[in-house]
VEXFI-285793 format. One line per 8 residues: number of its first residue (from 1); their letters; for each residue z, x, y of C-alpha. Coordinates in pm, 1 decimal, decimal comma, padded with zeros to 6 digits. Layout:
BEGIN
NUM = A = Z X Y; ...
! end
This chain:
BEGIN
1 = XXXXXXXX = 08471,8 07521,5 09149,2; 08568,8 07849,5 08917,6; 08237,5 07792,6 08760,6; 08046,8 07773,5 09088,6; 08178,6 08083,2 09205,2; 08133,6 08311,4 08862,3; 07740,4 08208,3 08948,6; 07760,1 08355,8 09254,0
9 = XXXXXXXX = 07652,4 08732,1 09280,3; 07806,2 08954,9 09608,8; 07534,7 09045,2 09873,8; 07637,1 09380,8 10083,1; 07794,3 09135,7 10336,7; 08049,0 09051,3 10047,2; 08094,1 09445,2 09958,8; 08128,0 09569,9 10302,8
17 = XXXXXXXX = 08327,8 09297,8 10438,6; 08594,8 09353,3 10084,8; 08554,7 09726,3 10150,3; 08634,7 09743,5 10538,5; 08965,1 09527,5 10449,5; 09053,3 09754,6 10165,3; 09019,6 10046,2 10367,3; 09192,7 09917,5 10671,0
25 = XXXXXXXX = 09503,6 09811,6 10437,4; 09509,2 10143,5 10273,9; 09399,5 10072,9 09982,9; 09127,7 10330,1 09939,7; 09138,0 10364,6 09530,1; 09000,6 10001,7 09553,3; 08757,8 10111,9 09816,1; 08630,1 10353,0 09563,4
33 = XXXXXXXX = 08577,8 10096,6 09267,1; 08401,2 09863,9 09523,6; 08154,7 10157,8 09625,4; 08085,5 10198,5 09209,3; 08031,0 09850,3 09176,4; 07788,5 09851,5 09412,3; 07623,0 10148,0 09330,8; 07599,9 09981,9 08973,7
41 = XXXXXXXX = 07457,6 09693,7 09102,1; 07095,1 09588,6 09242,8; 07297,7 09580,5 09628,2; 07204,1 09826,1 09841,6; 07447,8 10051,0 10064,2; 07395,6 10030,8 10421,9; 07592,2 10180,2 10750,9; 07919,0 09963,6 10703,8
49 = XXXXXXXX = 07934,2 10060,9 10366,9; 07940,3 10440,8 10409,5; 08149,7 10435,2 10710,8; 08411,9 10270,3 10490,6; 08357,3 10514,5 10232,9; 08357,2 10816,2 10467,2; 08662,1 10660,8 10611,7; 08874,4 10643,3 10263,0
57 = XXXXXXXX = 08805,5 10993,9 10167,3; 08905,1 11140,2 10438,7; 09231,0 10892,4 10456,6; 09282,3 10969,6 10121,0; 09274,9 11331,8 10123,5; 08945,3 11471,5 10000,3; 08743,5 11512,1 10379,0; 08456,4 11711,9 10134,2
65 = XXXXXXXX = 08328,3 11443,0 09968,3; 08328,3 11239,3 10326,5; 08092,4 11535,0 10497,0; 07877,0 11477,8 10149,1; 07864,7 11131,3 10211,4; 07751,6 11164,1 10564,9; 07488,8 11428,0 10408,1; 07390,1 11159,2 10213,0
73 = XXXXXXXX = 07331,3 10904,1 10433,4; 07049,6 11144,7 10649,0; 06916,0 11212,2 10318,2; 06877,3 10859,5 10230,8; 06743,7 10757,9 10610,1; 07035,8 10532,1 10591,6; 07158,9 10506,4 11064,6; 07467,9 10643,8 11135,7
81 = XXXXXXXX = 07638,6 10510,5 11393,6; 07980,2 10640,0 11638,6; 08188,2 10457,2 11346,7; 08033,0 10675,7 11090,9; 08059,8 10987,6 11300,9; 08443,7 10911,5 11398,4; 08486,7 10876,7 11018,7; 08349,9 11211,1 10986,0
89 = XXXXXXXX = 08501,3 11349,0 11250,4; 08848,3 11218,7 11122,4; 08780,6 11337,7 10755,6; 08761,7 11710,2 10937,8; 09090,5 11691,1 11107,2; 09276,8 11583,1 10827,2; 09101,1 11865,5 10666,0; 09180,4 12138,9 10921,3
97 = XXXXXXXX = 08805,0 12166,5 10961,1; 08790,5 12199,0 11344,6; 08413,9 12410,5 11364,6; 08287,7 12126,9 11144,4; 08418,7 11867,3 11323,5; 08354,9 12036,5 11715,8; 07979,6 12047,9 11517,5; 07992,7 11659,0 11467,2
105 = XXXXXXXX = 08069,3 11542,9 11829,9; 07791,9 11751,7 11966,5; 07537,3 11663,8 11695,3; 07680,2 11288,7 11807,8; 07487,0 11331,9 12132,9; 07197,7 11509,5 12034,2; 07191,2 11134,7 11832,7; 07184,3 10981,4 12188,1
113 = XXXXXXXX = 07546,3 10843,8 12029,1; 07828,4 10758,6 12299,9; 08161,2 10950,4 12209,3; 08452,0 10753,8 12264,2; 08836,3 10803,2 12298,9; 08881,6 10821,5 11902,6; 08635,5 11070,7 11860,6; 08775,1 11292,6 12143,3
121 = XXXXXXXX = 09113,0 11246,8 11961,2; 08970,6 11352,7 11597,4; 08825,6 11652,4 11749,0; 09085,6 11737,3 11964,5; 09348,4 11725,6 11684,4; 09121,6 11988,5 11436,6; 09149,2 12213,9 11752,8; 09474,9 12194,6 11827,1
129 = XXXXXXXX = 09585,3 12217,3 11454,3; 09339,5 12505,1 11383,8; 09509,8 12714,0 11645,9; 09189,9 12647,3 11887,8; 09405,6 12533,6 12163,6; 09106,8 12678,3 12444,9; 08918,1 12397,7 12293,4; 09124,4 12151,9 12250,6
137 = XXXXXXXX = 09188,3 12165,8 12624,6; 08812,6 12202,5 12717,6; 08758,7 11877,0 12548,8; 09042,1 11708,7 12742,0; 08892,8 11805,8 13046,7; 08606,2 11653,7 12947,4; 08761,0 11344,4 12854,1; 08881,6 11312,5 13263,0
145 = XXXXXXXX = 08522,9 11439,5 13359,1; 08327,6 11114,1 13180,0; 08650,4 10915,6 13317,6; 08704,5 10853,5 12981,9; 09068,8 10605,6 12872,8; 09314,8 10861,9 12746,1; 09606,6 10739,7 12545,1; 09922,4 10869,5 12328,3
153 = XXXXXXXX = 09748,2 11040,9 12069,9; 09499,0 11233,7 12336,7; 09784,9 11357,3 12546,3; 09986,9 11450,9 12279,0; 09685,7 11703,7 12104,8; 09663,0 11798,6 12519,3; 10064,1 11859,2 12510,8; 10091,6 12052,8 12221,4
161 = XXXXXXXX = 09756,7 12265,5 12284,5; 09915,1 12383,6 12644,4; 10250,1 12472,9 12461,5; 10046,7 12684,1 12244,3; 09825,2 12841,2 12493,3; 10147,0 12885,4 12707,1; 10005,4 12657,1 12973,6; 10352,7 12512,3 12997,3
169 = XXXXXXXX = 10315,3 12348,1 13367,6; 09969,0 12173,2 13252,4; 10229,0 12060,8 12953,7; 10494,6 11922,1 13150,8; 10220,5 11755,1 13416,1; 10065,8 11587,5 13106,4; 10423,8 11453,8 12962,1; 10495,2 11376,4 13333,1
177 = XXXXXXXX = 10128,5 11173,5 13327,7; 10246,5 11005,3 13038,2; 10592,5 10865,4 13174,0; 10387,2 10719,6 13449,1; 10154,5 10564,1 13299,4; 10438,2 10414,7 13026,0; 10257,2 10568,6 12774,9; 10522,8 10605,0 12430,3
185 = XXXXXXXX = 10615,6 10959,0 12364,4; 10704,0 11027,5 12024,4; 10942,8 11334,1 11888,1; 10630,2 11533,9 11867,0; 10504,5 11500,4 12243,6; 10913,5 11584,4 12350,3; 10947,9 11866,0 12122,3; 10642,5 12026,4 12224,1
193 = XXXXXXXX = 10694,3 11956,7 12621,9; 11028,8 12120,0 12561,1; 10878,7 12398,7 12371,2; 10656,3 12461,8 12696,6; 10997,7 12460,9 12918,3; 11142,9 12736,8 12677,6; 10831,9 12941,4 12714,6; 10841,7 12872,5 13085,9
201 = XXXXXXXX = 11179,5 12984,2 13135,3; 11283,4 12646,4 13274,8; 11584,1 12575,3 13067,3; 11677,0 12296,0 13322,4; 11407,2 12113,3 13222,0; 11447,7 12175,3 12886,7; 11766,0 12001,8 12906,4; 11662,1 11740,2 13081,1
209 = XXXXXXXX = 11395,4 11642,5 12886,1; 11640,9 11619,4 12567,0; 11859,8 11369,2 12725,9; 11578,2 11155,7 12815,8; 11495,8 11139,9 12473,7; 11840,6 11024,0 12363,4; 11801,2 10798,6 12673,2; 11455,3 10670,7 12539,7
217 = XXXXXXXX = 11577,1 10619,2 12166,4; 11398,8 10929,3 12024,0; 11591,6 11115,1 11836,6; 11613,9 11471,4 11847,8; 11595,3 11731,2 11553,9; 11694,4 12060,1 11477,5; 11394,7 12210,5 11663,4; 11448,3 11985,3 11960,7
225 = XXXXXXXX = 11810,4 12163,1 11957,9; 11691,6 12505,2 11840,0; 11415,0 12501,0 12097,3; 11601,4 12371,3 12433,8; 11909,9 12627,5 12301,2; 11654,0 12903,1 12294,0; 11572,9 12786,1 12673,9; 11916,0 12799,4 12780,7
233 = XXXXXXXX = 11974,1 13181,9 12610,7; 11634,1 13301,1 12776,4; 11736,7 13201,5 13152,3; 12111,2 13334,9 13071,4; 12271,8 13024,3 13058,4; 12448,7 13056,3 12716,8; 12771,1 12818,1 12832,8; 12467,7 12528,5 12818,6
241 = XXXXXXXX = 12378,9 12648,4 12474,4; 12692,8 12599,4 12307,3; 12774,5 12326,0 12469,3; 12415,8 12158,9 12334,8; 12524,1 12284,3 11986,7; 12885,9 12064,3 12011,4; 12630,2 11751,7 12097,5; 12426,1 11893,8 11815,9
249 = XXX = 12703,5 11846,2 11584,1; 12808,5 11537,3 11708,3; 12439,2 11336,7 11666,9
! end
């Protein structure tokens, strides 16, 4: 049986299907090796294979050499498809690069390619990390225009983007949306929801929304406490404040 199997060479289908696991378990050094051995061998690299690729770079911290990849596959007439373009996409927002990826989900549909949730999310994230909160919530309203599924991760970018731009009631009627549609809410989503109550002078909701945290087993940190505190001193209710700090000190 050993024998058998040293005689028999990998086709792509082997690579690709080796590589995809690799890269969905994390293990993107081994997703590298694979891509040499290929490149080494007579097999050639198709769309799976680059998405994968793309996919670990970016993962893995180096989102330049996924763009060059991408470059690459044009170059090489290899298709790219809305995996290899969420790839992309994904390699920019862990890279900060929000023009670059905004740049990708339009030159998506000049490719007659269908965006989907993910690549709203990707893009959405660059924005709202970048500081580019205008666009991040420009794309979420075109997310609801195409009546496209919104989950966690596209109401949080939309959460945090309104907190920045100071839209605080869009931010609370998003975290609202997300309670009712059971949605989890992560310290992230709270913090910045309360961060929009502080900047909305609505320390009552501020307060509020901390205990539902503790209620919903999320646990607060220091700038859940430092932010709903900073609530309670801007609408004069200090007395709130210091009695948040005792349950500070008590958590």
């Amino acid at each position: 049986g050993v024998m058998l199997w040293s005689m028999v060479e990998p086709d792509s289908t082997t690579f690709n299907a080796t590589m995809s696991a690799c890269e969905k378990g994390g293990q993107w050094e081994r997703v590298f090796h694979l891509f040499r051995l290929m490149a080494q061998s007579v097999v050639q690299c198709d769309t799976i294979t680059y998405s994968a690729m793309i996919s670990a770079c970016g993962n893995s911290g180096v989102w330049e050499q996924s763009l060059q990849l991408f470059s690459a596959m044009a170059q090489s007439e290899i298709e790219r498809n809305a995996i290899t373009f969420n790839a992309a996409m994904s390699a920019c927002e862990k890279g900060g690069e929000w023009e670059k990826a905004l740049r990708l989900l339009c030159e998506m549909e000049h490719c007659n390619l269908e965006a989907n949730t993910i690549s709203y999310n990707a893009v959405m994230s660059a924005c709202e990390k970048g500081g580019e909160w205008e666009h991040a919530i420009q794309l979420f309203g075109e997310i609801a225009m195409i009546q496209l599924y919104s989950n966690t991760i596209t109401l949080n970018s939309a959460i945090s983007a309104c907190e920045k731009g100071c839209e605080w009631e869009q931010a609370l009627q998003l975290f609202s949306e997300m309670r009712q549609r059971k949605l989890e809410s992560d310290r992230i989503t709270c913090n910045s929801a309360i961060s929009a109550c502080e900047k909305g002078g609505e320390w009552q909701k501020a307060l509020h929304l901390v205990r539902a945290m503790v209620q919903g087993r999320v646990e607060p940190n220091t700038i859940t406490f430092n932010t709903a505190i900073s609530a309670c001193e801007r609408g004069g209710e200090w007395e709130k404040g210091l009695q948040l700090i005792r349950e500070m000190t008590q958590t």
